[in-house]
C-alpha positions, 0 to 999 in steps of 0.5 A: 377327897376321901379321908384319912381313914378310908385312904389305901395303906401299902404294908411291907411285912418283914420276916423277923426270923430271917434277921436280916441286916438294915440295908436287906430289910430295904431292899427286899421292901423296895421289891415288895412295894414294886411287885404290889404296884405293878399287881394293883396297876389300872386299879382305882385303889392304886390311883387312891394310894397314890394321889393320897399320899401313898401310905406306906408301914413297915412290920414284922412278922415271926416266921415264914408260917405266919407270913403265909397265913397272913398271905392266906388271909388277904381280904378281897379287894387287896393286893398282895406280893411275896418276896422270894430273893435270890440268894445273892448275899444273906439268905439261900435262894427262894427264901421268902422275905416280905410280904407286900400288901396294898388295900383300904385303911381300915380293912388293912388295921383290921387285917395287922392289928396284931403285928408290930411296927419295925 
């Protein structure tokens, strides 16, 4: 089994700009978490994520500019989703709000080492 340090980590990271209530903040995650598994599904990172534990943080980011440089910088071998929602209650429609990204642990820490946990 691997270990800790190699297991694959699923980041959800949040608009902070948007102030989005609680309840919006979970269900734009649960969205992101969805659209990423089924972006990774037949993956052997997806079958590590799940069978160790399915690793999941939850961050913030500033604005919708650094959330698309952070969708830019994606490494190689992730997984990545945004999250459009559609406009029903908070926010206009097509207004980005998450930012769902499964991949191995370290290359994740190397990747959000910058951004603060919510």
């Amino acid at each position: 089994m691997a270990s800790m340090h190699d297991a694959p980590t699923m980041a959800l990271v949040v608009r902070q700009d948007l102030a989005l209530t609680t309840g919006k903040i979970a269900a734009q995650c649960a969205h992101a978490a969805v659209d990423v598994v089924r972006a990774a599904r037949r993956s052997r990172l997806l079958e590590r994520w799940r069978a160790g534990g399915a690793r999941k943080i939850v961050l913030g980011v500033d604005d919708l500019a650094a959330m698309t440089a952070l969708h830019a910088s994606v490494p190689k071998g992730c997984y990545a989703a945004l999250v459009t929602d559609a406009g029903r209650t908070e926010i206009p429609a097509g207004t980005v709000t998450v930012l769902g990204i499964l991949g191995p642990r370290r290359a994740m820490d190397t990747l959000l080492r910058h951004l603060e946990a919510l």
